[in-house]
MARTOR-97553 format. One record per atom (N, C-alpha, C): atom name; residue number from 1; x, y, z. Coordinates in nm, 2 decimals, padded with zeros to 4 digits, m for minus. Example, Ala and Ser with C-alpha at 12.3 -4.5 7.8 and 13.67 -1.06 7.14 Angstrom:
MARTOR-97553
@atom->N	nr->1	east->01.32	north->m00.57	up->00.78
@atom->CA	nr->1	east->01.23	north->m00.45	up->00.78
@atom->C	nr->1	east->01.32	north->m00.33	up->00.78
@atom->N	nr->2	east->01.28	north->m00.22	up->00.71
@atom->CA	nr->2	east->01.37	north->m00.11	up->00.71
@atom->C	nr->2	east->01.29	north->00.00	up->00.79
This chain:
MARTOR-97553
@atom->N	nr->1	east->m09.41	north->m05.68	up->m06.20
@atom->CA	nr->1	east->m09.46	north->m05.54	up->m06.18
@atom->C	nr->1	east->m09.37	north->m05.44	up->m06.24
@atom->N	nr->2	east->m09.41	north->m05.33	up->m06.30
@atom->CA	nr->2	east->m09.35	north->m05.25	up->m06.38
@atom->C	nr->2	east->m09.30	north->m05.14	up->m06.27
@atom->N	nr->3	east->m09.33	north->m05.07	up->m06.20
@atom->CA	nr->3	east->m09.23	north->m05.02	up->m06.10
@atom->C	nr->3	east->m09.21	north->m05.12	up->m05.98
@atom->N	nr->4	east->m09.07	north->m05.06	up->m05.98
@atom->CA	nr->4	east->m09.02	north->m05.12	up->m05.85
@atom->C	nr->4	east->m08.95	north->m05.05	up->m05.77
@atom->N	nr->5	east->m08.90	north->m05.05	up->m05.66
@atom->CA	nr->5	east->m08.84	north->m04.97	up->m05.57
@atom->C	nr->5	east->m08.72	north->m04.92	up->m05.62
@atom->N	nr->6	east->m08.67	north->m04.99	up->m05.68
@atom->CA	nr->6	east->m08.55	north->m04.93	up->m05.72
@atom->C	nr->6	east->m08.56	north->m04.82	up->m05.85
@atom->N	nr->7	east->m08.69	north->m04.82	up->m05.92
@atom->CA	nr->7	east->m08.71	north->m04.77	up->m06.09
@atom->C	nr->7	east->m08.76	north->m04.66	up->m05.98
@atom->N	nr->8	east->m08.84	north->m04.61	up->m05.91
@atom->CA	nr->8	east->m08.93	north->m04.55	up->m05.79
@atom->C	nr->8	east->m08.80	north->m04.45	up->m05.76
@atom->N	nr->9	east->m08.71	north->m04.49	up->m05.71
@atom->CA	nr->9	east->m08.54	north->m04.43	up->m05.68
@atom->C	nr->9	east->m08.50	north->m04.35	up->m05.76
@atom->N	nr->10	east->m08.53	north->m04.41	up->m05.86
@atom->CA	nr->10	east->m08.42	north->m04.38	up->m05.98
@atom->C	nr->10	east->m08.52	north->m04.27	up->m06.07
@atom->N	nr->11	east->m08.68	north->m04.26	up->m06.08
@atom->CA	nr->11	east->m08.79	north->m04.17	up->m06.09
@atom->C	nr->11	east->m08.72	north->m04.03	up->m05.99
@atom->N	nr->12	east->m08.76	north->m04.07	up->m05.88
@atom->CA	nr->12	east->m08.70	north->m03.96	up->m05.78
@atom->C	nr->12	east->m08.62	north->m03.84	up->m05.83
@atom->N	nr->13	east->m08.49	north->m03.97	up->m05.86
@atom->CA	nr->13	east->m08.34	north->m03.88	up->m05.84
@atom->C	nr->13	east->m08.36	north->m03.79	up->m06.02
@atom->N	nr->14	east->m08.44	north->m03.80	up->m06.07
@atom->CA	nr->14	east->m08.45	north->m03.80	up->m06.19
@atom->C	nr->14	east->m08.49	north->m03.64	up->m06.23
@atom->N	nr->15	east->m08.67	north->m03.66	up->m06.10
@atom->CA	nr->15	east->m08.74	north->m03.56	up->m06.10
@atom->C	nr->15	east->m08.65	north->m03.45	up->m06.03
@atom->N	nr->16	east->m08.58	north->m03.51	up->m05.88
@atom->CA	nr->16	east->m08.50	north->m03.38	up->m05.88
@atom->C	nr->16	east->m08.41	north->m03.32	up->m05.97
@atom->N	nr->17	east->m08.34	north->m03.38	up->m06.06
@atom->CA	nr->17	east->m08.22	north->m03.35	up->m06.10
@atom->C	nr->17	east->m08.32	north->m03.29	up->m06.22
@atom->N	nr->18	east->m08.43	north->m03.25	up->m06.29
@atom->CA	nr->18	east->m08.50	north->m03.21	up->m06.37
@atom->C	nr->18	east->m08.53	north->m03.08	up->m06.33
@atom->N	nr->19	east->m08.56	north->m03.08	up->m06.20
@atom->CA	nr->19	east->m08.63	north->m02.98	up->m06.14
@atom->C	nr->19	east->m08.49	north->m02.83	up->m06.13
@atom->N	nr->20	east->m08.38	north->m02.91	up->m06.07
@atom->CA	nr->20	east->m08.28	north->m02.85	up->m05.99
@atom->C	nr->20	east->m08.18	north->m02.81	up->m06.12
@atom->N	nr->21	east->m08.21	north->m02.85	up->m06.26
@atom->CA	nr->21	east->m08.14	north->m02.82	up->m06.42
@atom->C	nr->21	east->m08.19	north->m02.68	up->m06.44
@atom->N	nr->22	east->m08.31	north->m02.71	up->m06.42
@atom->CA	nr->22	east->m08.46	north->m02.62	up->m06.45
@atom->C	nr->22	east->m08.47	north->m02.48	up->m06.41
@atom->N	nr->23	east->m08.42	north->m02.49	up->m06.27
@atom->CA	nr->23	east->m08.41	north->m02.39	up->m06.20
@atom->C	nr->23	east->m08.29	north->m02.29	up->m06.19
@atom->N	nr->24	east->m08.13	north->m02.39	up->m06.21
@atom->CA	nr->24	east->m08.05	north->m02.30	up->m06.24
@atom->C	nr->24	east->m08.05	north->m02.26	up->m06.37
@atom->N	nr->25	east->m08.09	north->m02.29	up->m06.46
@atom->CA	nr->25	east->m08.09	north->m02.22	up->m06.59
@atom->C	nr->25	east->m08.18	north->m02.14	up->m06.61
@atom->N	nr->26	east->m08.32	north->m02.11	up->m06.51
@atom->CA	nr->26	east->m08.35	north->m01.98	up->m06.46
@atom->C	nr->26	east->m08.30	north->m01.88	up->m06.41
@atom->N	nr->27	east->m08.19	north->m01.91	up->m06.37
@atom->CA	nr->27	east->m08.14	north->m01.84	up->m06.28
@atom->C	nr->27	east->m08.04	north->m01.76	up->m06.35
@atom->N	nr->28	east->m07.93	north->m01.85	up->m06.41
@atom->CA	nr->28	east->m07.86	north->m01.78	up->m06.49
@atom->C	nr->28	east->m07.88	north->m01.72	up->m06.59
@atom->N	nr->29	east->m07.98	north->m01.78	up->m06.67
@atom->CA	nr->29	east->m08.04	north->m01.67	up->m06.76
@atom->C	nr->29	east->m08.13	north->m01.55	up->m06.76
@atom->N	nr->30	east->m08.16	north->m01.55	up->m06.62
@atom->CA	nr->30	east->m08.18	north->m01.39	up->m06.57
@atom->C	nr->30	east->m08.07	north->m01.34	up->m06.51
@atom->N	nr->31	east->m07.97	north->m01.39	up->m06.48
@atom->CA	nr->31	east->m07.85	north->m01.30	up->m06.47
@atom->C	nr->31	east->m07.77	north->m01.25	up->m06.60
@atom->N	nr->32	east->m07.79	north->m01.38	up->m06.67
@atom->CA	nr->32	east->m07.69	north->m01.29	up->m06.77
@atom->C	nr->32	east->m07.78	north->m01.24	up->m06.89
@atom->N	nr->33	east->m07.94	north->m01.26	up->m06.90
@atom->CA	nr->33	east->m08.00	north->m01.17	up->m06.99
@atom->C	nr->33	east->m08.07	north->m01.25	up->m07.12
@atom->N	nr->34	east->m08.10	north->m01.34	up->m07.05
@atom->CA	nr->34	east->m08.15	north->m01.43	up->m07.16
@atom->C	nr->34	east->m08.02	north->m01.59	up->m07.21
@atom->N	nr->35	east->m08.12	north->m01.65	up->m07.29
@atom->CA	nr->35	east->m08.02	north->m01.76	up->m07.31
@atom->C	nr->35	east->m08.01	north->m01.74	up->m07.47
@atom->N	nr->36	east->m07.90	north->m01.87	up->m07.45
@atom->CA	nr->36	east->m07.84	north->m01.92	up->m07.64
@atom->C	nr->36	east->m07.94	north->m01.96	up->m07.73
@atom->N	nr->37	east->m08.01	north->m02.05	up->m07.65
@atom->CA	nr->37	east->m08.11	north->m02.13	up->m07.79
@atom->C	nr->37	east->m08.20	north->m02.03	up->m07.79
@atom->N	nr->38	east->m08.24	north->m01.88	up->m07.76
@atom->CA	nr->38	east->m08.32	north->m01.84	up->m07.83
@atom->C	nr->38	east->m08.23	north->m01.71	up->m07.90
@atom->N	nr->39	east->m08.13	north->m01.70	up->m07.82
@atom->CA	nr->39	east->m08.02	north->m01.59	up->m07.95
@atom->C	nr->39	east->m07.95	north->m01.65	up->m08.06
@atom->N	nr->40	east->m07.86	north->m01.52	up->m08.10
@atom->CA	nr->40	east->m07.81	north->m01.56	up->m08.26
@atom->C	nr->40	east->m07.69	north->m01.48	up->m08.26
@atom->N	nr->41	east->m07.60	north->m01.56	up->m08.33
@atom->CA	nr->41	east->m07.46	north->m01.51	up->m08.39
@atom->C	nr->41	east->m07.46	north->m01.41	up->m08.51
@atom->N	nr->42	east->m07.43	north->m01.32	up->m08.50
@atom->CA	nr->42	east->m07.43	north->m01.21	up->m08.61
@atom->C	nr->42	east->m07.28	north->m01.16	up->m08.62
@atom->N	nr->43	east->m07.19	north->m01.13	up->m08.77
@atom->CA	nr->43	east->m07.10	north->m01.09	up->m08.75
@atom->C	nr->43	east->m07.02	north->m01.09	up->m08.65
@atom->N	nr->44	east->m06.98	north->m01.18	up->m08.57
@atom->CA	nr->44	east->m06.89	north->m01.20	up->m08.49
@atom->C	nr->44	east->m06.94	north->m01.17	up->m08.39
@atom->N	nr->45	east->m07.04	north->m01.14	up->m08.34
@atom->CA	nr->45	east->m07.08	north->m01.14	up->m08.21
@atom->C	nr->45	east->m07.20	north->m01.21	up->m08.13
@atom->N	nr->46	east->m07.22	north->m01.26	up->m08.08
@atom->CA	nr->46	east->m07.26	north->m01.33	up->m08.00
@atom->C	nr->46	east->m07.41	north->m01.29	up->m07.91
@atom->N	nr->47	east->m07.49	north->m01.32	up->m07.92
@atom->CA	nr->47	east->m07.66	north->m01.29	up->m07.84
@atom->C	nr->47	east->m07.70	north->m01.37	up->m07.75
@atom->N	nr->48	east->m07.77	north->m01.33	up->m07.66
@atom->CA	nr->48	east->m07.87	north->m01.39	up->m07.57
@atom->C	nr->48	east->m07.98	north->m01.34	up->m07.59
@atom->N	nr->49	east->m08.10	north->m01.36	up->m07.59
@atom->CA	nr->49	east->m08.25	north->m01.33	up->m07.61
@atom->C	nr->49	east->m08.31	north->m01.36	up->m07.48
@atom->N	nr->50	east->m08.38	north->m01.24	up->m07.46
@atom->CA	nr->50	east->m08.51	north->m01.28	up->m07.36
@atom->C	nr->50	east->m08.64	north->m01.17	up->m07.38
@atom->N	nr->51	east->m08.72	north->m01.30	up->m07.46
@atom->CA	nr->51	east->m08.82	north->m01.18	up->m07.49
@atom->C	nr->51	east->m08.82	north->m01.11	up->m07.60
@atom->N	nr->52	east->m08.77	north->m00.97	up->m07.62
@atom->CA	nr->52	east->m08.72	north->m00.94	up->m07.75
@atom->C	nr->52	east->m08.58	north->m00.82	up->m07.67
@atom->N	nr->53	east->m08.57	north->m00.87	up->m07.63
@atom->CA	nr->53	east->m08.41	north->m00.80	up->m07.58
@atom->C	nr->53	east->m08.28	north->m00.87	up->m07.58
@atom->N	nr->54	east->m08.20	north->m00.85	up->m07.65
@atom->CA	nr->54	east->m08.07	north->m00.94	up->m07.70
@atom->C	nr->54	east->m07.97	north->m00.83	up->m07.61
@atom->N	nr->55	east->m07.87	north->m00.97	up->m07.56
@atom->CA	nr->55	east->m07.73	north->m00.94	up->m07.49
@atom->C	nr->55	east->m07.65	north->m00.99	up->m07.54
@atom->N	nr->56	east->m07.55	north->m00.91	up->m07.54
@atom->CA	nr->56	east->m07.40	north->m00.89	up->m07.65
@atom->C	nr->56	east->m07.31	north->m01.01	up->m07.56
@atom->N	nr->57	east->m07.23	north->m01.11	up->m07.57
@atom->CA	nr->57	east->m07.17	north->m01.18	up->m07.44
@atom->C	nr->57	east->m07.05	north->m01.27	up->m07.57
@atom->N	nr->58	east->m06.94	north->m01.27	up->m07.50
@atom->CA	nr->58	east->m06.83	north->m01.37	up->m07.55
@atom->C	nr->58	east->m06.92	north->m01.53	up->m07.59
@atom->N	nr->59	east->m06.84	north->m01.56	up->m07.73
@atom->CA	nr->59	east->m06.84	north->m01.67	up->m07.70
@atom->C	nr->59	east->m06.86	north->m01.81	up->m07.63
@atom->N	nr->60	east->m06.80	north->m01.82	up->m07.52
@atom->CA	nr->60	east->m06.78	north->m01.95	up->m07.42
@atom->C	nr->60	east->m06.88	north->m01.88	up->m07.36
@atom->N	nr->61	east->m06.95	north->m01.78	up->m07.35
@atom->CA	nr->61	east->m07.07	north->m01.74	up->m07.25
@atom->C	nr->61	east->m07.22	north->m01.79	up->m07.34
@atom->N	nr->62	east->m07.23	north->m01.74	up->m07.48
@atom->CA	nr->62	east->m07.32	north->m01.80	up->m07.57
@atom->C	nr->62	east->m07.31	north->m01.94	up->m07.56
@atom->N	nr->63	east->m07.21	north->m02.03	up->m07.57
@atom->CA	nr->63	east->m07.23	north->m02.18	up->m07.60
@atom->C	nr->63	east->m07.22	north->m02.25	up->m07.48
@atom->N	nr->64	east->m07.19	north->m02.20	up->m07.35
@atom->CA	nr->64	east->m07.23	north->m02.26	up->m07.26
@atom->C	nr->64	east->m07.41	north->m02.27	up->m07.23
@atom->N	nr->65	east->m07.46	north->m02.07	up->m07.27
@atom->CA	nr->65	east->m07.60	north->m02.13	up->m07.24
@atom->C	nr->65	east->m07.69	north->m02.20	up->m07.37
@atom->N	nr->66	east->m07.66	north->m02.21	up->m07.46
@atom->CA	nr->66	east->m07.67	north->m02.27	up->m07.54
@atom->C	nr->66	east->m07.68	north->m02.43	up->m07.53
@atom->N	nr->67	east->m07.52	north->m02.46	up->m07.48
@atom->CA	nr->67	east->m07.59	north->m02.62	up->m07.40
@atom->C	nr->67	east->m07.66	north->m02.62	up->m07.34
@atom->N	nr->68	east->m07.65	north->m02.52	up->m07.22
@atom->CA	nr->68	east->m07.75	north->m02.56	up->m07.08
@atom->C	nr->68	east->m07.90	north->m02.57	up->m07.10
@atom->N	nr->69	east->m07.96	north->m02.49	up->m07.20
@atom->CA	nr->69	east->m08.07	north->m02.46	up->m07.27
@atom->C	nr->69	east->m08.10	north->m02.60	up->m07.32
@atom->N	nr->70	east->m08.01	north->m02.66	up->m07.42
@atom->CA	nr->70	east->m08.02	north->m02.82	up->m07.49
@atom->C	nr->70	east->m08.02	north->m02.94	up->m07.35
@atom->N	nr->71	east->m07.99	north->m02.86	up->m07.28
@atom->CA	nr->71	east->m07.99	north->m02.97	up->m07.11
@atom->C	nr->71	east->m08.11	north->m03.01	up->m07.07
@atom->N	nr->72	east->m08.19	north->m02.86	up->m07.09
@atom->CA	nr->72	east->m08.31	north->m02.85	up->m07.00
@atom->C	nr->72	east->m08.41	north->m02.96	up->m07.10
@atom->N	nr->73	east->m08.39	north->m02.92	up->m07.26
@atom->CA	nr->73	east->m08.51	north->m03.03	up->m07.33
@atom->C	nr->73	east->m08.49	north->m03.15	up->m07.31
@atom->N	nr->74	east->m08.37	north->m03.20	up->m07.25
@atom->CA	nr->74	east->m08.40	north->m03.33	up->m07.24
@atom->C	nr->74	east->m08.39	north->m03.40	up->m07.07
@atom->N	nr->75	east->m08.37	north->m03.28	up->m06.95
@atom->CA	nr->75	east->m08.40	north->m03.34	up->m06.81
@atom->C	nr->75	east->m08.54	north->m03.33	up->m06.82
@atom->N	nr->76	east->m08.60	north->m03.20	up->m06.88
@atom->CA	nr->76	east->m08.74	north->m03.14	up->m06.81
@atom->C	nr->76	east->m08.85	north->m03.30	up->m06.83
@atom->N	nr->77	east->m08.84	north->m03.35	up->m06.94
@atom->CA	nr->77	east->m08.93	north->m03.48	up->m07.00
@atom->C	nr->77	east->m08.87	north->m03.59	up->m06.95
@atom->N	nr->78	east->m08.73	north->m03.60	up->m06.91
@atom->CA	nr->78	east->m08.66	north->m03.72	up->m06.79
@atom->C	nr->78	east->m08.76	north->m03.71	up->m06.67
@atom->N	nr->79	east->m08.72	north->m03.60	up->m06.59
@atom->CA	nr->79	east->m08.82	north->m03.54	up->m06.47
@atom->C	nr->79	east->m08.92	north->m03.57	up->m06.46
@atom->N	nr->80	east->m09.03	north->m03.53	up->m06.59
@atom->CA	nr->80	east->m09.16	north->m03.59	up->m06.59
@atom->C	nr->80	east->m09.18	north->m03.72	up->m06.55
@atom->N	nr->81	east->m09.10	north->m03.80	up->m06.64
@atom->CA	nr->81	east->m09.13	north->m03.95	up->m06.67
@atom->C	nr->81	east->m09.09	north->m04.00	up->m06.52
@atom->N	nr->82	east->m08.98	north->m03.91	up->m06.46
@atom->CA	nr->82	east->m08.93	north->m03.99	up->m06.35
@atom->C	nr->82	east->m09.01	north->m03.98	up->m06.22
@atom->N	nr->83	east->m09.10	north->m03.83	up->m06.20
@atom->CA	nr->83	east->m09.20	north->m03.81	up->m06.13
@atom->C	nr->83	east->m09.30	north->m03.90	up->m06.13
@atom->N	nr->84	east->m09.38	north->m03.91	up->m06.26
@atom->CA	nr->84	east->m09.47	north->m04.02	up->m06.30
@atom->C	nr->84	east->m09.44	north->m04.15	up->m06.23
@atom->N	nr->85	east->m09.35	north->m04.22	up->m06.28
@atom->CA	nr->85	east->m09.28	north->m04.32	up->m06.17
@atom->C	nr->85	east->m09.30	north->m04.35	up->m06.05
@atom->N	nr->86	east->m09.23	north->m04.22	up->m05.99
@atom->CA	nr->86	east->m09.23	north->m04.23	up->m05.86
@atom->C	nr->86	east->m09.36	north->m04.22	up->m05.79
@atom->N	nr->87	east->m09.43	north->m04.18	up->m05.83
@atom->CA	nr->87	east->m09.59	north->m04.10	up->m05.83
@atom->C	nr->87	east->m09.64	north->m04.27	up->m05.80
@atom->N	nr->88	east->m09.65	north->m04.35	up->m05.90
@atom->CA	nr->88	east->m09.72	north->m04.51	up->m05.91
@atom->C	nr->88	east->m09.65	north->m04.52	up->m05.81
@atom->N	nr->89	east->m09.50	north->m04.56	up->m05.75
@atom->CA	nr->89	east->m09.48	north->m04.65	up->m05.66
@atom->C	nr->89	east->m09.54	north->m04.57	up->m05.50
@atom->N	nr->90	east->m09.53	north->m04.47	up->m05.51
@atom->CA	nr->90	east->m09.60	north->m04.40	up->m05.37
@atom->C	nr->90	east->m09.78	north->m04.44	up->m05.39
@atom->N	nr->91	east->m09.85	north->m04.44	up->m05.52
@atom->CA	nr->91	east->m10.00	north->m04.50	up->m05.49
@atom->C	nr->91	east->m10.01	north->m04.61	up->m05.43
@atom->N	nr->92	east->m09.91	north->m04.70	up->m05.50
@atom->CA	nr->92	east->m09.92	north->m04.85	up->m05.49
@atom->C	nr->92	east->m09.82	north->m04.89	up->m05.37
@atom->N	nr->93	east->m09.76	north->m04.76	up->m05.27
@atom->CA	nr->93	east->m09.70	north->m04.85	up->m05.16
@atom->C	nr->93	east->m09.70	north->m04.70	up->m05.04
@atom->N	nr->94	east->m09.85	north->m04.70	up->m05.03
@atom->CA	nr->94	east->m09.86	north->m04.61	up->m04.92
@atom->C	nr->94	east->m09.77	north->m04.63	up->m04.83
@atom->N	nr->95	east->m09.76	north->m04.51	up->m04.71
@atom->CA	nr->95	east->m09.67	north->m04.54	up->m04.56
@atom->C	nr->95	east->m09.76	north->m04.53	up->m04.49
């Protein structure tokens, strides 16, 4: 059988940790004004984008959301798949 209780677990812990990536990088990028991967480096300074409004920010503040942003493309489609998962083992083993 292709899920099992344990792949079912591991779906779960997947979907949250997709969901809960998801959401703080909502979060922070409305605090600080947009994120990395949709700003841009110009002469020495540093952007955030949201929308069409760019924020001026250090360094280590661009390339942290810049990763966090590269985080989200690859939990958000973890999440899915892990949801999906978990989804079959809950059809196929009602309570």
């Amino acid at each position: 059988m292709f899920v099992t209780e344990k792949r079912a677990r591991i779906g779960s812990f997947l979907l949250k940790l997709g969901v809960a990536n998801f959401i703080a990088f909502w979060i922070i990028a409305q605090c600080l004004g947009g994120d990395g991967l949709n700003g841009h480096a110009a002469d020495g300074h540093y952007f955030l984008a949201q929308g069409t409004r760019l924020t001026d920010v250090s360094y280590g503040i661009f390339l942290y959301s810049r990763i966090h942003a590269c985080s989200v493309l690859v939990t958000h489609p973890l999440a899915m798949a892990g949801g999906w998962v978990d989804h079959l083992w809950r059809q196929r083993n009602p309570k």
